[in-house]
C-alpha positions as CSV (number, residue, x, y, z in Angstrom):
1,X,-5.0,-19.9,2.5
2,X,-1.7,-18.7,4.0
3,X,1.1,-20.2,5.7
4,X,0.6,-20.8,9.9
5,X,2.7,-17.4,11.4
6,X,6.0,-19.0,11.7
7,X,6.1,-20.2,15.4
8,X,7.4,-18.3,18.2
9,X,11.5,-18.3,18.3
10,X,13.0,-19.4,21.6
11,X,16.5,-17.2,21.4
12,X,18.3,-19.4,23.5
13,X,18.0,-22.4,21.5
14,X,18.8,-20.5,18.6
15,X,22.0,-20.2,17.0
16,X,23.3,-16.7,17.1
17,X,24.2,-16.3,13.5
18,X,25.7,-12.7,13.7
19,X,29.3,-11.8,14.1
20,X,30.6,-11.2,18.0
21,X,29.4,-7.4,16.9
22,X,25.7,-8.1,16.6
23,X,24.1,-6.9,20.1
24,X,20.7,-6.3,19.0
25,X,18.9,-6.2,22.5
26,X,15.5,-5.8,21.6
27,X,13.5,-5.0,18.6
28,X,10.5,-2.8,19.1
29,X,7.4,-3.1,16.6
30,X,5.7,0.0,15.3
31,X,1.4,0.3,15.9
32,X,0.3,0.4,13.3
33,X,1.7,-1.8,11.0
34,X,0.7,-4.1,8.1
35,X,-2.7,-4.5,6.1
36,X,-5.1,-1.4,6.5
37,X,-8.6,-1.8,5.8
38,X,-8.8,-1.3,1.7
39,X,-6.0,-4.0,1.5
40,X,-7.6,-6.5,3.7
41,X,-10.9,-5.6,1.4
42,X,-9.1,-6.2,-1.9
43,X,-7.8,-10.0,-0.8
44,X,-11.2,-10.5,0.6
45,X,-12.6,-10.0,-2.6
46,X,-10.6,-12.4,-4.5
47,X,-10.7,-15.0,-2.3
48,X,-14.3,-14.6,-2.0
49,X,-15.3,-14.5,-5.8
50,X,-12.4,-17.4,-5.7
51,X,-14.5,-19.6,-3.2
52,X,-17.4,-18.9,-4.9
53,X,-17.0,-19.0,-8.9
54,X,-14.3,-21.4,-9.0
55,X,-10.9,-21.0,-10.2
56,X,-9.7,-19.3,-12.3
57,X,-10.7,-15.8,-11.5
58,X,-8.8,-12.8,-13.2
59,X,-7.3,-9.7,-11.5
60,X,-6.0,-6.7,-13.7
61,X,-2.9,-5.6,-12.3
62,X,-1.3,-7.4,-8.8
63,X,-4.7,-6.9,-6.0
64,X,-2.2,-5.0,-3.7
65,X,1.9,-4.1,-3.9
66,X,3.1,-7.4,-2.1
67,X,4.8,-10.8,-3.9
68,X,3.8,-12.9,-1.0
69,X,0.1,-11.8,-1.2
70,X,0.1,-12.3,-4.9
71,X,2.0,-15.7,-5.0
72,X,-0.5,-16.7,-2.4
73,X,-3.6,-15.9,-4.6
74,X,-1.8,-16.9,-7.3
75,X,-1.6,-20.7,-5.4
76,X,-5.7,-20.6,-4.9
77,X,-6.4,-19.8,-9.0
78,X,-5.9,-16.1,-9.2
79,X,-4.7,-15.1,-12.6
80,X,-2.9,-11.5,-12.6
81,X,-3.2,-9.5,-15.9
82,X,-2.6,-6.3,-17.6
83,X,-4.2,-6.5,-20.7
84,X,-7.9,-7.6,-20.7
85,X,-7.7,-9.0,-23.8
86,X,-5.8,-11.8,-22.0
87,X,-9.1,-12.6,-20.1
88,X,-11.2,-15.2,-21.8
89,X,-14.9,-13.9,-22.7
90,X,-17.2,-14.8,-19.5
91,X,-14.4,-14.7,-17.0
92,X,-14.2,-13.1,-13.5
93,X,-12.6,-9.9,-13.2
94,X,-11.6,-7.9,-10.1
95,X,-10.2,-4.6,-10.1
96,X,-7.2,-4.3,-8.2
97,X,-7.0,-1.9,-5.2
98,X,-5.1,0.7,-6.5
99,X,-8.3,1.8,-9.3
100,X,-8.1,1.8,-13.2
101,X,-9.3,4.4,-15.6
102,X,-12.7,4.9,-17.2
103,X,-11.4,3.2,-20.2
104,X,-10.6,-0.2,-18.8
105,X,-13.9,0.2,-17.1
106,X,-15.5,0.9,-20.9
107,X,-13.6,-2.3,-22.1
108,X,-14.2,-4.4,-19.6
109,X,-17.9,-4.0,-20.0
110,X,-17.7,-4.1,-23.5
111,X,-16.1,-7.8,-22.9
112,X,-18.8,-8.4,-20.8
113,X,-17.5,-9.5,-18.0
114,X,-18.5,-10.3,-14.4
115,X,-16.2,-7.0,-12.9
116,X,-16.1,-7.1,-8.8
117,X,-14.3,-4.0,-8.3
118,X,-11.8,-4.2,-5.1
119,X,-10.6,-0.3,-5.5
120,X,-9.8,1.4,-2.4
121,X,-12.9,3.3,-1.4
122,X,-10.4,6.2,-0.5
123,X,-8.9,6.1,-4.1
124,X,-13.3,5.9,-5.3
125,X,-13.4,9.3,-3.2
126,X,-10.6,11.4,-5.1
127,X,-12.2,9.6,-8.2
128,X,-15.8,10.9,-7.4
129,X,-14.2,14.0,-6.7
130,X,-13.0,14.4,-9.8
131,X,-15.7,13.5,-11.7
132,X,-18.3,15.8,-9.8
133,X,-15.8,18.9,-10.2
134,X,-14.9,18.0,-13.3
135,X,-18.3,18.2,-14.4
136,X,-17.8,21.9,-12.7
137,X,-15.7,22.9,-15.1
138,X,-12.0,22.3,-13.0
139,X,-9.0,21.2,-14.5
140,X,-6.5,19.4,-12.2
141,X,-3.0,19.1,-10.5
142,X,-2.4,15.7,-9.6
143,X,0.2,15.3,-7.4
144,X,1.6,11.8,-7.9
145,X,4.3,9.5,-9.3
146,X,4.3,9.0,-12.5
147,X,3.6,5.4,-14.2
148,X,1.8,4.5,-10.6
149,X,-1.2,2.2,-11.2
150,X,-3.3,4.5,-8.7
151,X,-2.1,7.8,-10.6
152,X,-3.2,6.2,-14.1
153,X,-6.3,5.1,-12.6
154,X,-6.9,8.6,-11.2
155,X,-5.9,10.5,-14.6
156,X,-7.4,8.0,-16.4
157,X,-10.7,9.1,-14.8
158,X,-10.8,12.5,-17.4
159,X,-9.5,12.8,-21.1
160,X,-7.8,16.1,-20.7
161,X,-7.5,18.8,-17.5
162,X,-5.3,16.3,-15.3
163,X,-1.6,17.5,-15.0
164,X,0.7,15.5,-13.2
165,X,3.3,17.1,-10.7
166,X,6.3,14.7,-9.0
167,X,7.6,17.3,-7.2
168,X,8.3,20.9,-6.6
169,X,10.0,21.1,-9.6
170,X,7.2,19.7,-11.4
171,X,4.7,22.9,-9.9
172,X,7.0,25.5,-11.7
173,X,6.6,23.8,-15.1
174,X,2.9,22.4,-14.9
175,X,0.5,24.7,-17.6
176,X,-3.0,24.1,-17.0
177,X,-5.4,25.1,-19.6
178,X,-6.9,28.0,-17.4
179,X,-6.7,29.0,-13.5
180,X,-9.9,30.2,-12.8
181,X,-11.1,26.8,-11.9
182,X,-7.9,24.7,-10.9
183,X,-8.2,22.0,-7.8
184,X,-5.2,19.6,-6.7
185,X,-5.7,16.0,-5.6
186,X,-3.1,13.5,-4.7
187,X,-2.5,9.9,-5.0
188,X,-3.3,8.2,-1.8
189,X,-0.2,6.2,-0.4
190,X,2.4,9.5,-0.8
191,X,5.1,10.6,2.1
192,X,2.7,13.0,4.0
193,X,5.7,15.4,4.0
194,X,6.4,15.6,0.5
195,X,2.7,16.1,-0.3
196,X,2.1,18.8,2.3
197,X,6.0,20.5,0.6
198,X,4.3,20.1,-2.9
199,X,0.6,21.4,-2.2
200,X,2.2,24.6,-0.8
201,X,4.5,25.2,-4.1
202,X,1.0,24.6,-5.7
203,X,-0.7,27.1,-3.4
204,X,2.1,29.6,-3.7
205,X,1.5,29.5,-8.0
206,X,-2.2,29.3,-7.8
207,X,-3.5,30.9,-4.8
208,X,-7.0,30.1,-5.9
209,X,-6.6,26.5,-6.0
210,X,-9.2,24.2,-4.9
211,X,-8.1,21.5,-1.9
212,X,-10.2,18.6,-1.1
213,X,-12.0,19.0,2.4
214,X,-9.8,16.0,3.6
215,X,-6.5,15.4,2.9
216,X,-6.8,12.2,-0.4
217,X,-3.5,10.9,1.7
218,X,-5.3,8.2,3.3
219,X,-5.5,7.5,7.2
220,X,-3.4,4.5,6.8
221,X,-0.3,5.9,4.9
222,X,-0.3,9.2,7.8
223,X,-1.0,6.6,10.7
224,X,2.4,4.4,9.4
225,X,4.4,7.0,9.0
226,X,3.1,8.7,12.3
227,X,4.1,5.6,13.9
228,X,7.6,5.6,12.5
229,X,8.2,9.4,13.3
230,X,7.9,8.1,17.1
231,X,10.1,4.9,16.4
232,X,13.0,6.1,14.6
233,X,14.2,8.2,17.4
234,X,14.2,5.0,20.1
235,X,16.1,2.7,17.4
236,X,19.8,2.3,15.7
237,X,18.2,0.6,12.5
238,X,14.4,0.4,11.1
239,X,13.1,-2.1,9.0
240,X,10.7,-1.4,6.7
241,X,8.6,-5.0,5.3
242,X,7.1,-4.6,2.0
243,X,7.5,-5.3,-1.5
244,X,9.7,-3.2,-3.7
245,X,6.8,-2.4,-6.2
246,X,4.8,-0.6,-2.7
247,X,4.6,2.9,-2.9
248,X,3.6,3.5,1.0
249,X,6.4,0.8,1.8
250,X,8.6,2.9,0.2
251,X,7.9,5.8,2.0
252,X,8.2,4.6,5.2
253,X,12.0,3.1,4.7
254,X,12.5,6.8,3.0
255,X,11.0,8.6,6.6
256,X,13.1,6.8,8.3
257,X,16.1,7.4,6.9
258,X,15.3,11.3,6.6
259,X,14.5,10.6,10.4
260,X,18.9,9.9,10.6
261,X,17.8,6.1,11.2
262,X,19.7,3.7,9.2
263,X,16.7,1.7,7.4
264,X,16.2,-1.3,5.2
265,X,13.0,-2.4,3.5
266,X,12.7,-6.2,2.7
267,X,10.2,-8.5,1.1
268,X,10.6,-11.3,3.4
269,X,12.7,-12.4,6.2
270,X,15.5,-14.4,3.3
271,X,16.6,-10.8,3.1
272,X,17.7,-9.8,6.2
273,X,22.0,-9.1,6.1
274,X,23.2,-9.8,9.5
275,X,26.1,-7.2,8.8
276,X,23.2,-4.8,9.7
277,X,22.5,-5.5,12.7
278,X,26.2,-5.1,13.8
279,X,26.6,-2.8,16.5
280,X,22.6,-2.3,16.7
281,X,21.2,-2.2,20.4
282,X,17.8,-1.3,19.4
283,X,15.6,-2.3,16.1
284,X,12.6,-1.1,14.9
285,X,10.2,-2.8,12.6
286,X,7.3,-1.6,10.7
287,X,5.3,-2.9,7.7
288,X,3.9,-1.0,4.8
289,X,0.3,-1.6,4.3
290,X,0.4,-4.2,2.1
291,X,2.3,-6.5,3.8
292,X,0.8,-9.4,6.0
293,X,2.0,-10.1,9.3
294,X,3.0,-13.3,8.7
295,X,6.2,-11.8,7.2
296,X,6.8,-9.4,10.4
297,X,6.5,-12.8,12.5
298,X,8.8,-14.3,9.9
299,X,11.8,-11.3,10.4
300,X,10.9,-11.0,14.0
301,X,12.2,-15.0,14.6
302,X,14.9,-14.4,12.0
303,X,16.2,-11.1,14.1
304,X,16.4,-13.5,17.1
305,X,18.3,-16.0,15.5
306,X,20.6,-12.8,14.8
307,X,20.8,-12.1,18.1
308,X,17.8,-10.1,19.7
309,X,16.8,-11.0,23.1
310,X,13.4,-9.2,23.4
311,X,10.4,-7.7,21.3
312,X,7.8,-5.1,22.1
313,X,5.2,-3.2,20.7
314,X,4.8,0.5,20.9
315,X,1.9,2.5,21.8
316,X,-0.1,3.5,18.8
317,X,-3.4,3.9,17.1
318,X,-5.8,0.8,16.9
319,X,-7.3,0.6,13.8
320,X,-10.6,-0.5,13.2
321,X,-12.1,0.6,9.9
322,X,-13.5,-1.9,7.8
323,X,-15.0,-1.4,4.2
324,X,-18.1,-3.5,3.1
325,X,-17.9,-5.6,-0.2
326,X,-19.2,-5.1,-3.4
327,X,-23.0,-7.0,-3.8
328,X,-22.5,-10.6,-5.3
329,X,-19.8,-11.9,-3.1
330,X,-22.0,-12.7,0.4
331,X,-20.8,-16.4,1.5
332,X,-22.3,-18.5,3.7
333,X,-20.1,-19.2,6.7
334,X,-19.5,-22.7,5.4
335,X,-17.5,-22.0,2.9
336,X,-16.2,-18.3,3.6
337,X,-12.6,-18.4,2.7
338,X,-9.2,-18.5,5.0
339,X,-8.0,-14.7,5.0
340,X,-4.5,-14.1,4.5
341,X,-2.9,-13.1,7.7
């Protein structure tokens, strides 16, 4: 379903667009970059209940944080919602990645709909975790920005004994119900950083607070901004693609410039200002997990048109996780849809 990768730019047939101070020399790309395994999942699943109930299919919420993603699905016969009383009785409804609360679940089956859920199975685990301490007797510190699908879906998994914290700040203020049973989760796509700053003011006011056994920042989000820890010191200027709306996109333009590297996060390569690549040598380019590579192919041949005479990858992590899809959406390989790349 998407675009060919735009092809590969020759830079000496292009026009160097930049000013006489543009002397980008190389742009190096960051490993890993781009879709992790629950995103990749989520589009799967729309494209396969697409290919195999027909258009049009109904998704609450965008399936992942990227406009080019969604106006892609959008193209096929997706129909992106908030509401579910905007879905007609009988339709097709997917769950988006980032999770919803046990009251859209409630309504949605009350509507009786066909409900593929594409949640993140490392946003199911904090859920499940939750719900089985919950059941314990714990109240919660959620550690999380506020109006976040993901943190809605989370809190929205209890009716009371979830307290959101932002920040610090937010710790000091926080009043639980009680403290003899207290544990903290946290919304999966955060700056590892500011979680790790935050769980510590959490740990410093309740010492006997409750952490998950494994960080709920997932490996995707840490592995990203790994990658960008060890790019930002070999480059002038980072660029960060992913949508505005992408909370781990976000983060990673936000490392970066911590990191004292000049950074930029675009949507798409129309973005790019060539007055930022003035007096850049070196330029590094990343991808939050929600964006396809198609878009990094798209800057990388704009960046040459600026100037750039060579591209390499850094070293890095391979991914290879892959999450298996909800029952009712096998296909035979005749008519298994085109993934978005």
């Amino acid at each position: 379903m998407s675009r060919a990768p735009a092809p590969k730019a020759n830079p000496d047939a292009l026009p160097r667009e930049g000013s006489p101070a543009t002397q980008v020399q190389e742009v190096i790309l960051a490993e890993p970059r781009g879709f992790c395994a629950g995103v990749d999942r989520a589009i799967e699943i729309v494209e396969r209940a697409l290919a195999k109930f027909g258009a049009p299919i109904y998704v609450r919420h965008e399936i992942v944080h990227n406009t080019y993603v969604v106006s892609e699905l959008k193209a096929k016969g997706a129909i992106f919602i908030e509401d579910l009383a905007e879905v007609p009785p009988g339709a097709t409804l997917v769950f988006s990645a980032h999770g919803v609360s046990k009251a859209v679940q409630a309504e949605a089956r009350e509507r009786g709909f066909e409900v593929f859920d594409a949640t993140c199975p490392l946003v199911t685990k904090v859920h499940v975790e939750v719900a089985k301490l919950a059941k314990e007797g714990y109240e919660f510190i959620m550690i999380g920005h506020k109006g976040h699908p993901e943190v809605e879906g989370t809190m929205g998994q209890l009716s009371s004994g979830i307290h959101l914290v932002e920040d610090v700040q937010d710790v000091q203020r926080v009043a639980p119900g009680q403290t003899e049973k207290l544990a903290v989760v946290t919304q999966t796509t955060l700056s590892v950083d500011d979680a790790a700053e935050i769980s510590a003011a959490v740990r410093a006011r309740f010492p006997n607070v409750r952490e998950p056994k494994q960080q709920d920042i997932c490996y995707a989000t840490q592995n990203r901004q790994d990658a960008v820890k060890l790019l930002s010191p070999q480059v002038d200027l980072v660029i960060v693609v992913g949508s505005p709306t992408s909370s781990n996109s976000n983060r990673l333009r936000e490392l970066a410039q911590r990191l004292g590297t000049e950074s930029y996060m675009v949507d798409s390569a129309a973005e790019l200002k060539p007055e930022w690549f003035e007096g850049k040598t070196r330029v590094g380019l990343t991808a939050g997990a929600s964006a396809p590579e198609v878009l990094v192919a798209e800057v990388i041949a704009r960046i040459k048109a600026l100037g750039a005479v060579s591209v390499r990858k850094m070293d890095g992590i391979q991914e290879t996780l892959k999450f298996p899809l909800p029952k009712g959406l096998k296909l035979e390989d005749s008519v298994a849809p085109r993934h978005i790349s």
